[in-house]
C-alpha positions, 0 to 999 in steps of 0.5 A: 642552408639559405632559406629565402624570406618569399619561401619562408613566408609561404611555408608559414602560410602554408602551415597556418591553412593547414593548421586553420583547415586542420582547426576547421575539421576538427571542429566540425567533427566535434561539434554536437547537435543543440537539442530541439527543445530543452523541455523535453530533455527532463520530461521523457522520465519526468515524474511530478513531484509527490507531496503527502498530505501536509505538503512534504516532498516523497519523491526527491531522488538525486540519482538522476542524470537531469533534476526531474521532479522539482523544476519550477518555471521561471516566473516561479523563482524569485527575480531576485535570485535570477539577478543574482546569479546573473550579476554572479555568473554573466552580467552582460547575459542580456546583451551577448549572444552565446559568448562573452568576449569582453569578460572572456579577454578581461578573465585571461588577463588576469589569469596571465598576472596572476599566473594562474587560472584565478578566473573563468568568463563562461557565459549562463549559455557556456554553462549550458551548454556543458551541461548538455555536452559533458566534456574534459576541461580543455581549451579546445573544449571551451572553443566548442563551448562558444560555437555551440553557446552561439547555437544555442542563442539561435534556437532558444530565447533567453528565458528558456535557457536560464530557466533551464539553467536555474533548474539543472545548475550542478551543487554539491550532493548530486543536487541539481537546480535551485530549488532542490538546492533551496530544499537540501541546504535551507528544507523550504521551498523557493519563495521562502528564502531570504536575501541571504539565502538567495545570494548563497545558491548564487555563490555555492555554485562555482565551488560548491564542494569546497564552500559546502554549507554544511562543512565549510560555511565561513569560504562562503562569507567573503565571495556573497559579500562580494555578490552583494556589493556588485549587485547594490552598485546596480541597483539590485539591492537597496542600501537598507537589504544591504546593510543588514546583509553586512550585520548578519553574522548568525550562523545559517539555518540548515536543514539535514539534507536526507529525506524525513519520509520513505515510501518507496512501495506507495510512491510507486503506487501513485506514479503507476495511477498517475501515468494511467490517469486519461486527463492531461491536466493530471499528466502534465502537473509539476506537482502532485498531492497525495493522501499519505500522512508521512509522519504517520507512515514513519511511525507505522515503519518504525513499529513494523520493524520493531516488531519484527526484530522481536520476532526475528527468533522464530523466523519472521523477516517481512511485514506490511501495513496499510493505514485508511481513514475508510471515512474518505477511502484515503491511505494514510500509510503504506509501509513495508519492512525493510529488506525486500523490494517487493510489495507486501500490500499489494502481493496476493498470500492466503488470509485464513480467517480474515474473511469470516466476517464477510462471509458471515455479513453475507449469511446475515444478508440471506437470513442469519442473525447474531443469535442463529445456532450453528453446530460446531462438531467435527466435519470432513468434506471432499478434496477432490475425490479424497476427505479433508477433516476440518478442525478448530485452531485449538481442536476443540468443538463446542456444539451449538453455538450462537453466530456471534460466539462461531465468529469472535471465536474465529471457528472454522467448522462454523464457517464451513457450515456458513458457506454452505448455507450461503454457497461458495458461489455467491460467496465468491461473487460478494468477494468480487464486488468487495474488489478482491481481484486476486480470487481469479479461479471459479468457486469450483477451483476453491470449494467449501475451504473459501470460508477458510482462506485457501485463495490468495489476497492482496493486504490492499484489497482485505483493507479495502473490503474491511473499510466498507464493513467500517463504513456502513456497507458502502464500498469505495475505491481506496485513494492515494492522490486526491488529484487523481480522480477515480473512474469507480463509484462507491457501491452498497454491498451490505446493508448497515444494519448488518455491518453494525453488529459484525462491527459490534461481535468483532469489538465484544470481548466476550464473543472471542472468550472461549477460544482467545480469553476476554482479556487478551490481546486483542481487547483495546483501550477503544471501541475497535473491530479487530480480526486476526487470521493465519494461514496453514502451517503458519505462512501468513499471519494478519491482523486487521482491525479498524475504529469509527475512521480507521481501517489498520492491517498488517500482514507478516510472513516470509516473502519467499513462503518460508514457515514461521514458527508457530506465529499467529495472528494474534502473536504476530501483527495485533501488537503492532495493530495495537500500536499503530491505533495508540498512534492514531489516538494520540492526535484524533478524537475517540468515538465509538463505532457506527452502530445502526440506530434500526437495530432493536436489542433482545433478550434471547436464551444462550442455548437456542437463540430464541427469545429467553423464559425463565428455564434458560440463561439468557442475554441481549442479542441484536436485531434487525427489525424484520428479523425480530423473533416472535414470542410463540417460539419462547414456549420451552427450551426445547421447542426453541432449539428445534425451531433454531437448529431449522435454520442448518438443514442437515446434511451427509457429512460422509459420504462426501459428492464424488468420493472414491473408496477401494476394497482393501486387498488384505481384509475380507470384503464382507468385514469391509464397511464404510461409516456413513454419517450424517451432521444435524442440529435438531434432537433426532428420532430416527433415520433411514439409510437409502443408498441406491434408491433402496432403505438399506437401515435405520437407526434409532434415537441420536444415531447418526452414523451407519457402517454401510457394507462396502459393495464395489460398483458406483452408488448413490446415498440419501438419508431421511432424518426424522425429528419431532413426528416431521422428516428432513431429507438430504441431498442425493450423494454420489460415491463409488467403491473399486 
C-alpha cells in the first residue's frame, strides 16, 4: 500500500515523542534522590577506629556495606595519590560537572574499533554515584548515572565527592576506601607508601580481582607503567621518581591481609564506653587508642585455648582471662576461649574462695592480725530454718590456727569465723565499694556463706578489687581506653599496711603447706599473690593472682553451668596463670611485692599467736605498729592462749537463730533430744545451759555439748561459758520444736 512521504515523516515523529516522552518517564521514574550529606551515609554505625597500645588496628571489619572505621579527610591522603587516581580515573575531573562527554565519545569509539568494550569513561562522580545507587550494568543504567552525577556536582564540592570516593572506592576482598586497601595489601598506613604503592591502588581499582596483588602481581605492571608515563607527561611525576619507577623490579612488599589481633569481647567494651562518653571531642574522634596490649592478648588467647584442650576430658569448654597493669588500672588483655559469644569476664559465676582475702584484710581492718587464732573445728549454721554443716576442701580440721595459715590454706570454717566477726553486713558494704556491682541481694539474701562465694561475680570486678589489694589499698576504676576519660575517682579502702601482709601470706608457700603443700603449683619463680577458688560442685574454678604490677585472673567452667569433673582452681586456671605471668616476664622487669615499710616483724609462738618464750615453737609474724603485742601477754603458754582465743568470742554453734525441729512420730518423746553446742577457743571450766531464761545444766571441764530434752513449743537458749574464774555469755538464741 501507497504511504505518502508527509504520513511517513509524521508517523516517525510521532514515534520519536513517544519514544522521547516514554525515555522521559521512565527516567524520571527511575531517578533516585542524591543524599543530603555523603558524611553521614558512613556515620549513623560509625565507630572509631580501635587501635592497641602500640598502635595496631582491632577493629577492622569488611563486613560492612560502607568503609566505616578507617576514613581519612582528604587533606590526610597523600596529594600524590589523589593525582593518581585522578590521571587514572577522570583526568578532566577539575573541569566537567558530572559527565565526561569528551572521554565518554573517545571511549565509545574505541570500543566500536575494537568491537568490544575495551574502555569505560565514568567520571570520579559516575563512580559515585554507583556507589550510592547499585544498579545492573545497562545503558539505561549509565544514562541515569549521568543525570544523577550532574546532581551530584550540584550538591557537593568536588573535595567532598573525592574524599568520599577514595574512602568507599571498591578493591578486592570486601575492602573499601584507600586506606584499608593500603593496610590490607602493604600492613601500613597511608603516609607510608611509596610511589609504587600509590600508583598500584590507582591501578587495582578498575580490576582488582583479576590484578589482585596477592595471586596475580605481574597483570599490574603494564597498566602502572602506563599510569606513570600519563602522569609525568603532566607533570606529576618527576623524570627522576620516573626512572626508578621504571628499574624497580622487586617483588611487592605484601602484607597477610588477616587481622593479627582478636578481641572481639574488649572491643565491645570499648565501643559500649565510648558511646556513653558525655564529651563530643571523644564521640566524634576517627581514631581511638586503647590500653590493649595485642601481642599480649594473643598470647594469653593461646594459652587459654591450650589449657582447655588439655582439660577438654573432664568437661572444661570455656575460660576467660583478664590481664591489669594495677600500677595504671590499664587492661592489658582481655581474652575468651574460642566457642561462645558471651563474655566470660564480664558474666556474673560464684568465686568460692577467691574473696577470702578481702574479708580477711576487712577483720585486719577491725582489729585481727597475721597472728590472730581462729578455731578451725567443725561448724553448722542455719540455712533458712534448716542446718548447713561447714566443711573444709579436704574435710580435715586443724584447730587453732593462726590467720595466716586459715588464709593460705584457704579454710572455710575460718572464714566463716571471719564474717562472723566482722558481719555479713559490712562484709557486703566493703564489696561494694571494691565495685563488686553484681552482689545486688542485701546481706540478709546472702548470709554467713558470703565469705564462701554463694554470690555471683563478674572476673572484671574480682580483678579489679584484687588490683587494689596489689595497689596499697587504692581502689581505681579499670581502663580500656586512655581517651576515654573516667568520671570515678580512686578510693583508700584498705589501708597499706594491711594489703602488704595479705599480699605477703597469699605469696608465702609455707602459709598454704598444710592443705596445698609448700612445693605445689602455685609457688612462682617470682614473688607473686596468688589465690585460687572453686565453686560448689565444681562449677567454677579461678585463679588469681598478681605481681609488683600485675593483676591475672582467669575464670574456667561451662557457659551454660554444666559440672566439671572435679577441676579446681588449682587444677584448672593456675597453670595457665602461671603461664600468662612467665609471659609478662619475659620483657619487664622482676621486682618483689609492695611491702609497707611501717610494718615491724615479731617473734611470736605458733601456738597462741603471742610473742614467743623459750616453752613454745616460734617464728616471725608481721605487725602493724599500733598492734604491736606486749610483752605481759609472753608469761606462758597458756596465759597466751587464753589472751588469744578472746579475740573469737564464743558462740552457740547449735542451736542455729530460727531453727525449726519436729518430734519424731515414731521415737518416744522423753528419749527425744536435741544436742546443743557450743564452739570456744579458751580452755573451758564450766558451762551453764539456760533455755528459757532458766538453767536447765552444766556441764563440767571441756564439755561443750548438752543433749536438751525436746519440749515442743518456741524456746530461747543462752549459755554462759566459764573460763579461768571469768564468764562469757553468748547471745540469746531463738528455736522452736513442733
Amino acid at each position: 500500500m501507497y504511504v505518502s512521504r508527509k504520513r511517513l515523516l509524521q508517523g516517525l515523529a510521532f514515534a520519536s515523542l513517544s519514544l522521547s516522552a516514554l525515555l522521559f518517564m521512565a527516567t524520571l521514574s527511575n531517578l533516585q534522590a542524591i543524599p543530603d550529606s555523603l558524611v553521614a551515609l558512613t556515620q549513623g554505625d560509625k565507630q572509631p577506629q580501635l587501635l592497641d597500645r602500640n598502635a595496631n588496628v582491632l577493629n577492622i571489619s569488611y563486613q560492612h556495606a560502607w568503609n566505616l572505621t578507617e576514613i581519612r579527610p582528604l587533606y590526610a591522603i597523600p596529594i600524590q595519590l589523589q593525582q593518581a587516581f585522578i590521571e587514572a580515573e577522570d583526568r578532566r575531573f577539575a573541569s566537567h560537572h558530572g559527565v565526561d562527554w569528551q572521554a565518554r565519545l573517545h571511549a565509545v569509539w574505541q570500543n566500536l574499533k575494537a568491537g568490544k568494550k575495551v574502555r569505560g569513561a565514568s567520571t570520579i562522580s559516575e563512580q559515585v554515584i554507583r556507589l550510592l545507587h547499585p544498579r545492573p550494568r545497562t545503558l539505561f543504567s549509565r544514562w541515569l548515572e549521568g543525570f544523577e552525577a550532574s546532581r551530584l556536582e550540584q550538591r557537593f564540592s568536588k573535595a567532598e565527592i573525592l574524599e568520599f570516593y577514595l574512602n568507599q572506592v571498591p578493591y578486592a576482598r570486601q575492602w573499601r576506601g584507600v586506606a584499608q586497601a593500603a593496610r590490607g595489601y602493604f600492613g601500613r598506613d597511608l603516609e607510608t607508601l611509596n610511589l609504587r604503592e600509590m600508583l598500584a591502588l590507582a591501578t587495582l581499582v578498575r580490576a582488582p580481582g583479576r590484578m589482585d596483588l596477592f595471586s596475580h602481581p605481574e597483570r599490574l605492571e603494564q597498566p602502572l607503567i602506563r599510569l606513570a608515563v600519563q602522569m609525568q607527561a603532566q607533570g606529576l611525576i618527576s623524570t627522576d621518581a620516573f626512572e626508578q619507577l621504571q628499574s624497580d623490579v622487586s617483588p611487592w612488599d605484601l602484607q597477610a591481609s588477616e587481622l593479627a589481633f582478636v578481641a572481639p569481647r574488649f572491643i565491645e567494651q570499648v565501643q559500649a564506653q565510648w558511646k556513653a562518653a558525655a564529651s563530643q571531642s571523644q564521640s566524634s574522634r576517627a581514631r581511638l587508642s586503647t590500653t590493649l596490649d595485642g601481642v599480649l592478648n594473643s598470647h594469653v588467647q593461646a594459652i587459654l585455648e591450650q589449657r582447655l584442650q588439655a582439660l577438654a576430658q573432664r568437661n572444661v569448654h570455656h575460660a576467660a582471662a583478664l590481664v591489669v597493669d594495677h600500677q595504671s588500672g590499664e587492661v592489658l588483655a582481655w581474652a575468651n576461649a574460642v566457642g561462645s559469644d558471651i563474655d566470660a569476664v564480664t558474666t556474673p559465676r560464684q568465686p568460692g574462695s577467691t574473696l577470702k582475702p578481702l574479708l580477711y584484710a576487712l577483720a585486719m581492718e577491725k582489729g585481727w592480725h597475721a597472728a590472730t587464732i581462729i578455731l578451725d573445728s567443725p561448724l553448722s549454721h542455719a540455712i533458712g530454718s534448716g542446718l548447713h554443716n561447714y566443711h573444709n576442701y579436704s574435710r580435715n580440721h586443724y584447730g587453732p590456727l593462726r590467720l595466716r595459715d586459715a588464709l593460705g590454706n584457704s579454710l572455710n570454717i575460718p572464714a566463716i569465723r571471719a564474717i562472723q566477726f566482722t558481719g555479713v553486713t559490712d562484709f557486703l558494704y566493703r564489696l561494694h565499694q571494691l565495685g563488686f556491682t553484681s552482689l545486688k541481694e542485701n546481706a540478709e539474701f546472702y548470709g554467713e556463706g558470703l565469705a564462701l562465694g554463694n554470690g555471683e561475680v563478674t572476673l572484671f570486678e574480682l580483678v579489679q578489687a584484687y588490683a587494689t589489694l596489689a595497689n596499697q589499698g587504692q581502689w581505681q576504676a579499670l581502663r580500656l581506653s586512655p581517651e576515654i576519660i573516667t568520671t570515678t575517682p580512686p578510693r583508700q579502702i584498705f589501708h597499706a599496711d594491711i594489703t602488704s601482709i595479705i599480699s605477703d601470706i597469699l605469696s608465702d608457700s609455707q602459709a598454704r603447706a598444710l592443705e596445698f603443700g609448700s612445693s605445689s603449683l602455685l609457688s612462682f619463680p617470682l614473688q607473686t599473690a596468688i589465690k585460687t577458688g572453686t565453686s560448689t560442685n565444681y562449677r567454677d574454678a579461678w585463679a588469681i593472682g598478681y605481681s609488683h604490677r600485675y593483676v591475672v585472673g582467669i575464670w574456667m567452667g561451662n557457659l551454660d553451668r554444666e559440672l566439671m569433673q572435679e577441676v579446681t582452681g588449682s587444677t584448672g586456671p593456675a597453670l595457665a596463670v602461671r603461664s600468662v605471668f612467665a609471659e609478662l616476664a619475659r620483657h619487664g622487669e622482676s621486682r618483689p611485692l609492695y611491702f609497707s615499710p611501717r610494718l615491724q616483724p615479731v617473734k611470736v609462738c605458733q601456738a597462741t599467736g603471742h610473742i614467743a618464750t623459750a616453752q613454745c615453737p616460734s617464728l616471725v609474724e608481721w605487725f602493724r605498729p599500733e598492734q604491736l603485742p606486749e610483752a605481759s601477754q609472753s608469761v606462758d603458754d597458756n596465759e597466751g592462749a587464753t589472751q588469744s582465743a578472746a579475740l573469737t568470742p564464743p558462740y552457740l554453734s547449735m542451736p542455729t537463730p530460727g531453727l525449726q525441729m519436729a518430734l519424731d512420730p515414731r521415737i518416744p518423746d522423753q528419749l527425744e533430744a536435741f544436742p546443743m553446742q557450743v564452739v570456744a577457743a579458751q580452755t573451758i571450766q564450766k558451762i551453764d545451759w539456760q533455755v528459757d531464761g532458766k538453767l536447765v545444766a552444766t556441764t563440767g571441764p571441756e564439755e561443750r555439748r548438752y543433749l536438751w530434752p525436746l519440749v515442743k513449743g518456741a524456746h530461747t537458749v543462752r549459755a554462759k561459758i566459764w573460763s579461768d574464774g571469768r564468764s562469757q555469755q553468748t547471745q540469746n538464741i531463738g528455736f522452736s520444736v513442733k
